[in-house]
C-alpha positions in Angstrom: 166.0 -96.2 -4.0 164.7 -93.0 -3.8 160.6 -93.8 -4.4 159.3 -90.1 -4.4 161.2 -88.6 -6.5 161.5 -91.5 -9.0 157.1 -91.8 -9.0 157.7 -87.9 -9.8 160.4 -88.8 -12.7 157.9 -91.5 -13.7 155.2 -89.2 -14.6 157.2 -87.7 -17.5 159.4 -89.9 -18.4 159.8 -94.3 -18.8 162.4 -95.3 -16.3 163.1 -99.5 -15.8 163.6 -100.2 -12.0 167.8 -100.7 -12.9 167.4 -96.8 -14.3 165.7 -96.1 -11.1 168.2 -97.7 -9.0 171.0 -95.6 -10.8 169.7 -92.2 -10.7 168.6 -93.1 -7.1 172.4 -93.8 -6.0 173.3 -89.7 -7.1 171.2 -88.3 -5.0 172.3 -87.9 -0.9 169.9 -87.4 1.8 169.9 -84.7 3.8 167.8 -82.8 6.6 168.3 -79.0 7.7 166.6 -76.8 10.8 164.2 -75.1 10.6 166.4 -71.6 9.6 169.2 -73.6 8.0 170.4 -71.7 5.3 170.6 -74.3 1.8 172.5 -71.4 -0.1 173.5 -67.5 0.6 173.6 -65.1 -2.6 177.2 -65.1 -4.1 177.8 -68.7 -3.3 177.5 -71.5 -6.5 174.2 -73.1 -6.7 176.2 -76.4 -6.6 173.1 -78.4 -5.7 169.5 -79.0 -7.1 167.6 -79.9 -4.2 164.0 -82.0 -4.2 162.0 -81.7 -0.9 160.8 -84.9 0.7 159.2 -83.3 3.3 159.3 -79.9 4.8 159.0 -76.3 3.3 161.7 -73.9 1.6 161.6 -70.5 0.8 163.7 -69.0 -2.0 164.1 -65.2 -1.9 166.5 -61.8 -3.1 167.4 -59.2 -0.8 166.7 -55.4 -2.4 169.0 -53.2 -2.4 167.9 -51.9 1.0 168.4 -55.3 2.1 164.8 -56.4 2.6 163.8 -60.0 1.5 161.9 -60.3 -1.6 160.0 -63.8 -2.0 160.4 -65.6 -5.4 159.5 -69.1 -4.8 158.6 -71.5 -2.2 159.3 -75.7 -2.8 157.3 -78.4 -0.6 157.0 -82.0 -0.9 157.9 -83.6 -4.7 159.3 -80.2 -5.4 162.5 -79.2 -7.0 164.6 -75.9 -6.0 167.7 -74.5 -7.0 169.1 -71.0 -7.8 168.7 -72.3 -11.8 171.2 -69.0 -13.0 173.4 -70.1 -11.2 173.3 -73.8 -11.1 173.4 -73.9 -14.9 175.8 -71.5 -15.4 178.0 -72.2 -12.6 177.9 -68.3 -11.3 177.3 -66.8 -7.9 173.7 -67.3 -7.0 171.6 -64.2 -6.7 169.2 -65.4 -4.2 168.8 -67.2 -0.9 167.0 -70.5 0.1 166.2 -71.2 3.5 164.5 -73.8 5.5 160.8 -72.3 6.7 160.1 -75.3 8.5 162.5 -78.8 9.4 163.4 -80.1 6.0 164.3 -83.2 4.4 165.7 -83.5 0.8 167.5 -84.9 -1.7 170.5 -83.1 -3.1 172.0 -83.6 -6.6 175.6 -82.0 -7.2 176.0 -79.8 -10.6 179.1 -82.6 -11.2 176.6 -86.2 -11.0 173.7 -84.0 -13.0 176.4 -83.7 -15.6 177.0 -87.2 -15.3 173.0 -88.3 -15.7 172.3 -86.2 -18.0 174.9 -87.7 -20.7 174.5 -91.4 -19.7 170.3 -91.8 -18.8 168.5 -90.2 -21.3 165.0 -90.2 -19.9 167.0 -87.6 -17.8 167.9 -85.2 -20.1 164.1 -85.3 -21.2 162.8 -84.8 -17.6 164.8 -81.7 -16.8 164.4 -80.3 -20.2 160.6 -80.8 -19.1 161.1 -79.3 -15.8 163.1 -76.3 -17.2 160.3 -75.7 -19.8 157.9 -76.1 -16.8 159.7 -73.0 -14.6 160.0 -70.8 -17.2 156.5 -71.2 -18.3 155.8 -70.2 -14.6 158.1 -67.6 -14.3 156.2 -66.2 -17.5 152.9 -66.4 -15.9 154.5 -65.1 -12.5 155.6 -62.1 -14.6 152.1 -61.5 -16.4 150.6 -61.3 -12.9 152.5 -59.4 -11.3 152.8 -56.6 -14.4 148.8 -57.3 -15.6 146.8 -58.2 -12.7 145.4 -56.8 -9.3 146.7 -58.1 -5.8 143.4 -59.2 -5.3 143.2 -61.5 -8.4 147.3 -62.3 -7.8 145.8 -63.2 -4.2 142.9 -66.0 -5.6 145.2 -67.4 -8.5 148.0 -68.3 -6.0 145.1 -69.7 -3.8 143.9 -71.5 -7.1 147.3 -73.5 -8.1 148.9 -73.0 -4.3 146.6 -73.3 -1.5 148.6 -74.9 0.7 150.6 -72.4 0.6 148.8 -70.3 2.7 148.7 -72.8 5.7 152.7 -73.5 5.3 154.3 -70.1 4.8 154.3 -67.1 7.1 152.3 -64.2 5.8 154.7 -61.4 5.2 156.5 -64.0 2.9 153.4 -64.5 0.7 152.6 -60.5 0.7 156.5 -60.6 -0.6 155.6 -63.3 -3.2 152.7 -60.9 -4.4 154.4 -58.1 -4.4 152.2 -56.6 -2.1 152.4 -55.0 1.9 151.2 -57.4 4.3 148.4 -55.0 5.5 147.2 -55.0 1.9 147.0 -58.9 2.0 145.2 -58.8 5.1 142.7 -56.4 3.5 142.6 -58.4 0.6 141.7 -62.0 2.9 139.4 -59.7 4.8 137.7 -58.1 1.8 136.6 -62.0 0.5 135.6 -63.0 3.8 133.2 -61.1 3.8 132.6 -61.0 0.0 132.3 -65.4 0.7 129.8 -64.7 3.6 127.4 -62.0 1.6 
């Protein structure tokens, strides 16, 4: 059995321990180098991954080719290129191993298969989906409606780990901001903190 990522089921859904079992048996271990590329761009997202320990970073190249963070999954977390797992396209971003990962890997094929025969299932990814898009709403709001500064303290507020676990430029990415600007920004409430 698979304990994490059924005490992460548990919390929305009822699952008996022969349920747990099942679900258990679809998902494969795996581990990946730090660097390890989990899925390139134009490849199908044929995997939802959950992180049992370790970092990934999920990110777009522009069209100059310059990364462009959109998401970063840790421990309990789930990360896939959604488009393109649900739809069974090319992916349109990249995820990558920040740090030496472990996870658990469900193909698009067995989540097909769960979804029609364990019904607390269904309902915990139809949660989960409903959970990322209200994200990816709020994501939007800040980064069309606020300042880098207060993009800077809310990702601090709901994220702060992410600030020991994830090189800098990557989080100035994520904010949509240069890295000098977040190094103004941490500078500027240092000293704001020590007045």
């Amino acid at each position: 059995m698979a304990p994490e990522l059924i005490s992460i089921l548990r919390k929305d859904v009822q699952l008996d321990d022969a349920e747990a079992e099942y679900i258990s048996s679809f998902f494969k271990k795996r581990t990946f180098k730090r660097g390890a590329i989990l899925l390139n761009a134009g490849e199908q997202a044929s995997e939802v991954f959950f992180v049992l320990n370790g970092a990934l970073h999920q990110f777009y190249l522009d069209e100059s080719g310059v990364e462009k963070s959109c998401n970063f999954a840790f421990e309990n977390e789930f990360i896939t290129d959604l488009d393109s797992f649900s739809k069974q396209n090319a992916a349109t971003s990249h995820i990558k191993a920040l740090t030496e990962t472990a996870v658990l890997s469900l193909t698009c094929k067995d989540m097909g298969m769960l979804l029609r025969e364990v019904p607390s299932v269904a309902l915990f990814f139809r949660i989960l989906v409903e959970r990322i898009a209200a994200e990816s709403m709020e994501r939007t709001k800040s980064l069309l409606a606020y300042t880098p500064q207060k993009r800077f303290l809310m990702l601090a507020e709901a994220r702060p780990d992410i600030f020991l676990r994830v090189p800098q430029r990557y989080i100035a990415q994520y904010l949509g901001i240069a890295p000098e600007s977040l190094s103004r920004i941490r500078k500027r409430l240092f000293v704001e903190a020590k007045s």
